[in-house]
DRENDOSE-482696 format. One record per residue (C-alpha): x negated, y, z; residue in one letter. Coordinates in steps of 0.2 Angstrom, whole numbers, padded with zeros to 4 digits, always signed. Layout:
N
XYZA
...
//
This chain:
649
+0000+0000+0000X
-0006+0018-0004X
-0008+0021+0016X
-0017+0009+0017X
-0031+0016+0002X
-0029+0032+0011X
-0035+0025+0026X
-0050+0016+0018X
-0056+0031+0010X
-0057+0040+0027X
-0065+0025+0035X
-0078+0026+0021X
-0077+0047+0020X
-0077+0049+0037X
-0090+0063+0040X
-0082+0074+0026X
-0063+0069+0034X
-0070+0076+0052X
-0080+0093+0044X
-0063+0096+0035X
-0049+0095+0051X
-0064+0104+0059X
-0063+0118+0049X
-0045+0117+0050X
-0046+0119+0067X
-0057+0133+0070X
-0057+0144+0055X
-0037+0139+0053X
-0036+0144+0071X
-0043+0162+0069X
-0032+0164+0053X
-0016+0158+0063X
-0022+0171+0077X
-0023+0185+0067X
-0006+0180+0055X
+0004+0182+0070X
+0011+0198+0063X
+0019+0193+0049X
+0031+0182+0058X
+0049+0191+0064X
+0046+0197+0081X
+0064+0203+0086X
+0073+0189+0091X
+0090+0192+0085X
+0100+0186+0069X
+0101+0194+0053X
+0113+0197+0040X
+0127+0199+0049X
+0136+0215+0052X
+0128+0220+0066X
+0114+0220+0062X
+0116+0228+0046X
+0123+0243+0059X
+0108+0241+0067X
+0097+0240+0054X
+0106+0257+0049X
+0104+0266+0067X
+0088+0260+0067X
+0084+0274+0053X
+0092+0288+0055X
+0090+0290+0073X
+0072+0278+0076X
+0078+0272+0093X
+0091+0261+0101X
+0101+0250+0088X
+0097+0232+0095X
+0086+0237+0108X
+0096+0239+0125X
+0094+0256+0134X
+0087+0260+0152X
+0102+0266+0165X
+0095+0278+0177X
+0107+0276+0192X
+0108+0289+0206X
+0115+0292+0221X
+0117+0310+0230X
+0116+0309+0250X
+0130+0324+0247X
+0139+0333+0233X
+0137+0325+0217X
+0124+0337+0204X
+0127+0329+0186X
+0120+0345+0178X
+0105+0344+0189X
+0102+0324+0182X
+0107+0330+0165X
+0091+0343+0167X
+0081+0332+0175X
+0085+0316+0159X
+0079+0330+0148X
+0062+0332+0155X
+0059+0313+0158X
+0065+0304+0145X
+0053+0312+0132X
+0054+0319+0116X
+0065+0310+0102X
+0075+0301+0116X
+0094+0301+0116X
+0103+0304+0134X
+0122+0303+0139X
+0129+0305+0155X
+0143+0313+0164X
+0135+0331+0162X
+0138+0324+0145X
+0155+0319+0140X
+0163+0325+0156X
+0168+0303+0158X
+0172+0298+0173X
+0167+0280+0168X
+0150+0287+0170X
+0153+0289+0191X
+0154+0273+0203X
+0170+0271+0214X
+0158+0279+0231X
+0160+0294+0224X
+0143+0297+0225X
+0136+0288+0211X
+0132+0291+0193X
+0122+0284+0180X
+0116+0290+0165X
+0112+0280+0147X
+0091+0283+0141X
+0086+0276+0125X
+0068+0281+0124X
+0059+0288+0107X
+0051+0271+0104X
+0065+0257+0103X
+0062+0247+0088X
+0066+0227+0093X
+0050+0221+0090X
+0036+0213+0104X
+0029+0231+0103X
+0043+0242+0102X
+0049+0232+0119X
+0034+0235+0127X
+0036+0253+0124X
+0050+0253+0130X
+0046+0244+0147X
+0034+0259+0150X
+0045+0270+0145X
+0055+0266+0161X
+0041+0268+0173X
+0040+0286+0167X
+0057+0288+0170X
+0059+0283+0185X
+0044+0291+0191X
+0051+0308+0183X
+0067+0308+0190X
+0062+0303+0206X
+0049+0319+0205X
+0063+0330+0199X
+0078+0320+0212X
+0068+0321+0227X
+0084+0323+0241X
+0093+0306+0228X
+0089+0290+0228X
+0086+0285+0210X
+0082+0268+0201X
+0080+0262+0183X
+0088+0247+0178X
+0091+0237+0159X
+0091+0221+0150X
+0074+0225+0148X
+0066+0231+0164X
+0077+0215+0172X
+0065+0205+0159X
+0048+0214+0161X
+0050+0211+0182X
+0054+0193+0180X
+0036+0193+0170X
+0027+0202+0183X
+0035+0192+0199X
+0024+0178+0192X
+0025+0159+0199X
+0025+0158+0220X
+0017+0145+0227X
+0030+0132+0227X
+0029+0134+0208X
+0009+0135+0206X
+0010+0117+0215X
+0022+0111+0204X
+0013+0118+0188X
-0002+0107+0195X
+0007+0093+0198X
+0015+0091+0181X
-0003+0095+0173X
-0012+0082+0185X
+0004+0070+0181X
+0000+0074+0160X
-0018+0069+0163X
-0012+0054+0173X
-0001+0049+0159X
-0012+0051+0145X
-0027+0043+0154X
-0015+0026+0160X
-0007+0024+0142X
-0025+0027+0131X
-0035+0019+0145X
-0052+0031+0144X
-0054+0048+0145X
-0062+0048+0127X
-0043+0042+0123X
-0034+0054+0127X
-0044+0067+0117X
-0036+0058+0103X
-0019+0064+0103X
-0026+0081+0109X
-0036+0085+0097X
-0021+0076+0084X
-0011+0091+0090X
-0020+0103+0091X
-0029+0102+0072X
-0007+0099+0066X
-0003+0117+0076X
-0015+0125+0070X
-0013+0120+0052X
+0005+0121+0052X
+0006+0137+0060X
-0004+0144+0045X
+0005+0137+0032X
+0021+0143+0042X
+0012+0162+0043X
+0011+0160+0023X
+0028+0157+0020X
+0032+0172+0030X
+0023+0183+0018X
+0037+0180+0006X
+0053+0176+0017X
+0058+0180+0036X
+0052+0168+0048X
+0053+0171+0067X
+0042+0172+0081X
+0050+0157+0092X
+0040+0145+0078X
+0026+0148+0091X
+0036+0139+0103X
+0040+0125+0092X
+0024+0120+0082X
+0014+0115+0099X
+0026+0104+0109X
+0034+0094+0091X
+0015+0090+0087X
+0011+0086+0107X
+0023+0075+0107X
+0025+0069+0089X
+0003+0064+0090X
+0005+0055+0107X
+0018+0045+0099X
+0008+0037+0086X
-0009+0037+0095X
+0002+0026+0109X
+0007+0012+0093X
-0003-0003+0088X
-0014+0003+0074X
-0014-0005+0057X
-0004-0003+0042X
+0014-0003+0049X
+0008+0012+0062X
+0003+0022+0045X
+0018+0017+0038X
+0030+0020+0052X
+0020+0039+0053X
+0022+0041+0033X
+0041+0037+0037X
+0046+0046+0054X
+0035+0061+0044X
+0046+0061+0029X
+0064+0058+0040X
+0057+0075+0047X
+0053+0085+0035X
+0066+0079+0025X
+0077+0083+0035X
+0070+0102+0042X
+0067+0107+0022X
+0086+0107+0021X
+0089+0117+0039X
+0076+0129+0027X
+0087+0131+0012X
+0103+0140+0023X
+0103+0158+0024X
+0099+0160+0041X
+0084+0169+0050X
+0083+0155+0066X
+0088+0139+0052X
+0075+0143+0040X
+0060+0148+0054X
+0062+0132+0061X
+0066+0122+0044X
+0050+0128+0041X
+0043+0126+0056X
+0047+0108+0057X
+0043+0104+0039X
+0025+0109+0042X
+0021+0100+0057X
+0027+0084+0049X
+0018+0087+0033X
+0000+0092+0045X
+0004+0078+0056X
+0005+0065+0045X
-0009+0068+0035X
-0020+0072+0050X
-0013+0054+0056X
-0018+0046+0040X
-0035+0054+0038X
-0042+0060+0055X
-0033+0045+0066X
-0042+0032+0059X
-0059+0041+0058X
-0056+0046+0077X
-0054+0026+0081X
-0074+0023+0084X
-0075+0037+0094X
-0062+0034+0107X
-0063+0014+0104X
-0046+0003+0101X
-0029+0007+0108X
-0022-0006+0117X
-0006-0014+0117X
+0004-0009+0136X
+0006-0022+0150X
+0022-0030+0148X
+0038-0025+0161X
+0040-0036+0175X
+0056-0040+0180X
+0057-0048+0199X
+0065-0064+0198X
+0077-0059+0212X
+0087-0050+0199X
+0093-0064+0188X
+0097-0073+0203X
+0109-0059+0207X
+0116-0058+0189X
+0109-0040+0189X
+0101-0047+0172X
+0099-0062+0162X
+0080-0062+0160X
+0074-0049+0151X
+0087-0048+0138X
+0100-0043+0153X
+0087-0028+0155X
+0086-0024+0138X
+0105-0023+0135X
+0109-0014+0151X
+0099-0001+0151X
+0101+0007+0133X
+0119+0006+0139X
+0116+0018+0153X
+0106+0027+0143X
+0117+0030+0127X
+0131+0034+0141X
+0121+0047+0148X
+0117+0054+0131X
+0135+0055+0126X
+0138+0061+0144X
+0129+0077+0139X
+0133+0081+0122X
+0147+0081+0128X
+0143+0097+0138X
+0132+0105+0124X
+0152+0109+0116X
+0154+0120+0131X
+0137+0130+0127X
+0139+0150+0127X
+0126+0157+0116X
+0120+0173+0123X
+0106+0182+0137X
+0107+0176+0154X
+0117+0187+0163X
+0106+0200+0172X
+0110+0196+0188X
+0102+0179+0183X
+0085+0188+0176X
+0076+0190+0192X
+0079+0192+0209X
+0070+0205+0216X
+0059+0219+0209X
+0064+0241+0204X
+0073+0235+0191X
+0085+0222+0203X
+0086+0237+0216X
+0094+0246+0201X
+0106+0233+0195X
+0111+0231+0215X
+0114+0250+0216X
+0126+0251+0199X
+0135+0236+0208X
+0136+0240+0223X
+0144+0257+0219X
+0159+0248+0208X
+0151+0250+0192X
+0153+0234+0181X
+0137+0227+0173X
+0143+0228+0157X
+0136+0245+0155X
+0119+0236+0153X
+0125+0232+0134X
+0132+0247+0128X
+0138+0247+0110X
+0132+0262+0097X
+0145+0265+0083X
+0137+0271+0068X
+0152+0286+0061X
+0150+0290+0042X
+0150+0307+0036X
+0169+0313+0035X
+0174+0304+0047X
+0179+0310+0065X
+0166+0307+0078X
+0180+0312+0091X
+0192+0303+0086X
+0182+0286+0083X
+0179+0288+0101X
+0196+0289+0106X
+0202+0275+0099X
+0188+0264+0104X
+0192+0271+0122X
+0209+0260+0120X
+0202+0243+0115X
+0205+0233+0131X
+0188+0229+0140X
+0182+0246+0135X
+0175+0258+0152X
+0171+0274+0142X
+0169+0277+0123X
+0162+0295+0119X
+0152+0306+0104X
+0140+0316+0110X
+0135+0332+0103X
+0119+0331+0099X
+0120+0308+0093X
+0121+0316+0076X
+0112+0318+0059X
+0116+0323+0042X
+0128+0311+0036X
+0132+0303+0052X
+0136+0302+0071X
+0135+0289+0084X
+0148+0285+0097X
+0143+0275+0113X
+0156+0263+0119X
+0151+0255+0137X
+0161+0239+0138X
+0164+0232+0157X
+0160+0213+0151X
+0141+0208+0147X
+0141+0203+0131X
+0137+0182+0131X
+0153+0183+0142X
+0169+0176+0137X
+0176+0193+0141X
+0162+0201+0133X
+0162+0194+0116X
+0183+0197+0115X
+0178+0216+0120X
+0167+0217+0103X
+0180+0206+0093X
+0195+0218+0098X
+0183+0235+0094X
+0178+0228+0076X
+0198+0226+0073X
+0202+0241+0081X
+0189+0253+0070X
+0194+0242+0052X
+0195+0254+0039X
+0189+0269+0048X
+0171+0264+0037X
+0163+0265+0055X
+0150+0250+0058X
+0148+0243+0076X
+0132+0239+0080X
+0123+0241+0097X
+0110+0228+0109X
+0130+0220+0112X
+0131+0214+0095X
+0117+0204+0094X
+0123+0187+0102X
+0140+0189+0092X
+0133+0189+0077X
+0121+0172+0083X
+0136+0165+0085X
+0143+0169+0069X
+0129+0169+0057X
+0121+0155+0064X
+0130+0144+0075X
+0144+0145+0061X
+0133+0137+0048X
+0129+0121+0059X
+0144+0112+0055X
+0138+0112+0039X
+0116+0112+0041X
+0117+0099+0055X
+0126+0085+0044X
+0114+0090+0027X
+0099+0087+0038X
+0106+0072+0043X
+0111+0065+0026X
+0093+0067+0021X
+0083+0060+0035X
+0094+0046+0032X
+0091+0044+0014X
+0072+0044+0017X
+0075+0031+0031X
+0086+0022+0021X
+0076+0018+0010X
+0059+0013+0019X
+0068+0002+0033X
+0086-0002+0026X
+0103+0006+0031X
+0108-0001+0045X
+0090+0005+0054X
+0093+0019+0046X
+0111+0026+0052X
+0104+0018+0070X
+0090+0032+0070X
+0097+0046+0062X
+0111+0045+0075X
+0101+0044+0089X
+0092+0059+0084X
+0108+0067+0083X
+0111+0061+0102X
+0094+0067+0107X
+0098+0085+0099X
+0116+0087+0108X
+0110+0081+0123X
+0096+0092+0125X
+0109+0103+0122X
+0119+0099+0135X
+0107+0097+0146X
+0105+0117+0146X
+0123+0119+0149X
+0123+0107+0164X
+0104+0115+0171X
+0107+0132+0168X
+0125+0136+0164X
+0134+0127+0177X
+0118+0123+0189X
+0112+0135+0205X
+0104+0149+0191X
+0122+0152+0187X
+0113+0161+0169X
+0131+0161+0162X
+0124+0159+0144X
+0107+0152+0137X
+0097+0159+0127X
+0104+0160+0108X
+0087+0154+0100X
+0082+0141+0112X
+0095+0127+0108X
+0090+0127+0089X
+0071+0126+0094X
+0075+0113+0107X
+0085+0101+0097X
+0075+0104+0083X
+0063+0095+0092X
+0072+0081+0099X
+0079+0076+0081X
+0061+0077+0075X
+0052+0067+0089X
+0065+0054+0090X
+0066+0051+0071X
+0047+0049+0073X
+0051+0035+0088X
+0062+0026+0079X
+0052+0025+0063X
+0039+0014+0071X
+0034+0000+0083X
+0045+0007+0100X
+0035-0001+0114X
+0032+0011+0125X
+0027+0024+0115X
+0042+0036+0118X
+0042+0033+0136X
+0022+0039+0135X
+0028+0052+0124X
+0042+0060+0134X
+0032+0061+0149X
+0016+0070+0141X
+0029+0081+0133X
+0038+0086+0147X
+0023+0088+0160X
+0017+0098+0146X
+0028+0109+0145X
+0034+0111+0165X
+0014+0111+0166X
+0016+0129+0157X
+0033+0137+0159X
+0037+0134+0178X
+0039+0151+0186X
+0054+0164+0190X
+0055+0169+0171X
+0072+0165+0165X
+0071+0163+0146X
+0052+0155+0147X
+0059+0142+0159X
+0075+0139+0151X
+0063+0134+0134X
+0053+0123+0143X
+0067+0115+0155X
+0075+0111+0136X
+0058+0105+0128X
+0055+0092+0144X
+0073+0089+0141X
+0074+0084+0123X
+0057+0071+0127X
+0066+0064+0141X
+0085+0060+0133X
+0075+0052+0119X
+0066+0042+0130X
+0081+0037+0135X
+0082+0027+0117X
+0065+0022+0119X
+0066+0009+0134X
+0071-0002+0122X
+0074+0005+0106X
+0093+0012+0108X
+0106+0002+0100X
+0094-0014+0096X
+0093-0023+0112X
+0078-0034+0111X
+0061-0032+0120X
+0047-0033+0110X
+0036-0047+0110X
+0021-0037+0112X
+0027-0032+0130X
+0024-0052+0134X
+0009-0053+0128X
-0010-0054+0139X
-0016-0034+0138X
-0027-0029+0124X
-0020-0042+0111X
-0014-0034+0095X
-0002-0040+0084X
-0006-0044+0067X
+0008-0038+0058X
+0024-0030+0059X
+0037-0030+0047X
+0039-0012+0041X
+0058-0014+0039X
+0064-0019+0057X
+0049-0020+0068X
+0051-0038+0070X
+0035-0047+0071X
+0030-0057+0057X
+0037-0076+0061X
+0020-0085+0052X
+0008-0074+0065X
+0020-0074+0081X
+0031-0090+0076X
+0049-0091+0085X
//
């Protein structure tokens, strides 16, 4: 077979196969460091119609648009000053910032129920919705609240928003509980990899797998970014699929059915994550493309730099066979260890229904902010707009973009009567040749069920004005719609083709059986964050709208790769490298980092879940009763059975 001739011509190229992937490594690193820019760095879906309103604010005015604004929240000891806050904004937002407060609009929905509370809405001069535009904005509310707090001295003033909420979780950085467990899951990964590869030379195999398929397949990814938008969260992706995807294949039985089985869970992949590409989505195609180069790298670097790394790290051995005690076919808790095998993939494909079941109850969206962080300026903020009646919804305020001849005033007003609205108004100076802007403050954050009716009702409510609604508020909609809305559609496509590559490697029947549980893995990885984070202590209220398409992404790839090859153990080894990986790194307080990883480490375990033994086949594989270090000689390619002349009945 041609895998086979490739893998002859690395043995007998070796030196040349090493300088190659060596190169790819190092220069292919610095090229992937420095190609960072081209990818999408906003994080929010495109195409739809807020973001086209965005895209619009964002150019005639140069700040706010999908970017949230800071709240400067104050409280008088006495008598409430708005003018004397509306002075003090002026001076402390900057030049090219854009105010509105009471002083304002003369809108009570800007004063708390204590009636001695206000707050004001600050979008700073620098606002675009990339990594740097957020940063800027970050320091642009330490200067605020230093400013007001100068000009306020007999006040007590904080500065809250999204974004301050987010750059405080960053800073609280890990206590000591979760520096513990960060080391324990990286003493654990090191544990795994050194008991499964059995030499501290083997597990640099799978390492150094990985690391030469990121780093190729992040530059080929940064050069279809020069033609077409991809987005940042790739960087997230690339790594863990080709961790967990390399330590796979390292943990099978070499020979010619482990090439093949890579060549064929490689193809299923990318098969199946070049059709994801083709939808016209931002977040579909970046990890389409994503996924599609990782399993192209991976399995050329498998073919090529596998078998030349073989002398180095010597032979992988076959894993010790599962011992069941004897007591528990006595008990008729199993019939030997077909019992073992039938029960357990029972439990597991019950659990893995069990929580794609939850995933249809995912609400797409940012955590709430009272879920971002628990302490730091920013909380003291939030707890001060609360504490005074103001709802948190003011957080996400949305920016109608008025065309020229239309009524700024009367926009407002009508927007002011759409249930769920607190205050709608036009200030005087949110206007430019051609155009005005009208801020409505809706009451519901926006990835609540209240919320996204608020932003529904307001579209209806300014049809045919020519107005276009756009705003940090939009943003999780339009996920929804734009992307969400085509997986009814993407999800089956990719599925079709992973099964036709399949299908015709390895038969129909093996085929359906993989391509459904990979489909399992992805819903249940879904559903795993619904139960963690949605209905669990964080009480987030919504997940993160990118982090579910990455996540379950990566659990269709990796368990495609699984059930294309020799089972064993290798997802089980697998699953727990990936996940002590990822807890390894993304432990701490920050809310969207540890809701990623918490979905990584859950899309490796639900597939181990198949894995133990290979989910719905019930049989244990002879190799697990065989004397450690035998490998078998060969392995039929189509159903993993071992070849009756070598292993006999």
């Amino acid at each position: 077979m041609w895998t086979e001739r490739v893998r002859t011509a690395a043995l007998r190229h070796r030196v040349a196969v090493g300088v190659v992937w060596l190169l790819v490594l190092l220069l292919g690193g610095a090229v992937a460091v420095l190609g960072l820019g081209r990818l999408d760095q906003s994080f929010t879906a495109s195409d739809g119609p807020g973001h086209r309103a965005n895209l619009a604010v964002q150019e005639r005015y140069g700040n706010g648009a999908a970017v949230a604004p800071l709240v400067a929240v104050v409280t008088w000891p006495g008598t409430r000053d708005a003018q004397a806050l509306a002075d003090a904004l002026e001076r402390a937002a900057g030049p090219g910032a854009r105010t509105v407060s009471y002083a304002a609009t003369g809108d009570e929905g800007f004063l708390g129920a204590d009636g001695r509370t206000e707050y004001a809405l600050v979008y700073p001069a620098a606002g675009k919705p990339d990594l740097a535009g957020l940063t800027a904005v970050e320091e642009a509310a330490v200067t605020l609240r230093a400013g007001l707090r100068s000009a306020l001295p007999g006040a007590r003033v904080e500065v809250t928003g999204v974004l301050p909420l987010q750059h405080d979780s960053a800073l609280a950085g890990p206590g000591a509980v979760a520096l513990a467990a960060k080391a324990v899951c990286a003493v654990g990964l090191l544990l795994v990899l050194v008991l499964a590869f059995r030499s501290p030379l083997g597990v640099l195999a799978p390492l150094l797998l990985a690391a030469v398929t990121s780093v190729g397949a992040l530059v080929l990814v940064e050069a279809v970014a020069g033609f077409t938008e991809i987005s940042f969260v790739v960087v997230y992706l690339v790594p863990v699929t080709a961790l967990v995807v390399a330590v796979q294949r390292r943990a099978r039985p070499p020979g010619a059915a482990a090439a093949r089985a890579a060549v064929t869970g490689g193809a299923a992949g990318a098969a199946a994550c070049a059709v994801l590409a083709l939808f016209p989505a931002a977040f579909l195609r970046s990890v389409g493309v994503a996924g599609l180069a990782v399993c192209a790298v991976g399995t050329a670097a498998a073919l090529t730099l596998g078998p030349v790394l073989e002398p180095v790290v010597g032979p992988r051995v076959v894993p010790r066979p599962v011992r069941i005690p004897r007591a528990l076919p006595a008990a008729g808790l199993v019939q030997g260890d077909r019992g073992l095998s039938a029960s357990l993939p029972a439990v597991g494909l019950a659990l893995l229904v069990l929580l794609t079941g939850a995933a249809t109850q995912l609400r797409v969206g940012n955590p709430e902010a009272r879920a971002l962080v628990a302490s730091g300026p920013a909380r003291d903020g939030l707890d001060l707009l609360t504490a005074a009646g103001v709802p948190s919804g003011v957080l996400n305020p949305l920016e109608v973009l008025v065309p020229e001849g239309a009524d700024a005033a009367a926009v407002a007003a009508r927007a002011a009567r759409v249930p769920g609205v607190l205050l709608a108004a036009a200030p005087a100076d949110w206007r430019r040749p051609g155009s005005a802007l009208v801020v409505v403050v809706p009451e519901a954050e926006p990835m609540t069920a209240a919320g996204a009716g608020t932003v529904t009702a307001l579209r209806s409510a300014l049809a045919g004005t020519g107005a276009l609604v756009g705003g940090s508020g939009v943003v999780d909609r339009d996920l929804v719609d734009g992307v969400y809305g085509l997986l009814p559609y993407a999800v089956p496509s990719a599925a079709l083709a992973s099964f036709g590559v399949l299908a015709r490697r390895r038969g129909r029947g093996p085929a359906a059986r993989a391509v459904l549980g990979g489909l399992l893995a992805a819903g249940a990885a879904a559903g795993a964050l619904v139960v963690l984070w949605q209905w669990g202590p964080a009480g987030t209220g919504a997940v993160t709208g990118w982090v579910p398409l990455v996540v379950g992404t990566f659990a269709f790839c990796v368990s495609l790769e699984r059930s294309s090859g020799d089972p064993g153990r290798a997802g089980i080894v697998a699953a727990g490298a990936g996940a002590l990986a990822v807890l390894a790194v993304g432990v701490g307080p920050q809310v969207e980092l540890a809701l990623l990883v918490s979905g990584f480490a859950a899309g490796a375990v639900v597939d181990a879940l198949a894995a133990v033994p290979a989910w719905p086949h019930p049989r244990v594989h002879p190799d697990w009763s065989r004397p450690r270090g035998i490998i078998p000689s060969s392995i039929d390619d189509r159903d993993h059975r071992p070849d009756r002349s070598c292993h006999g009945t």
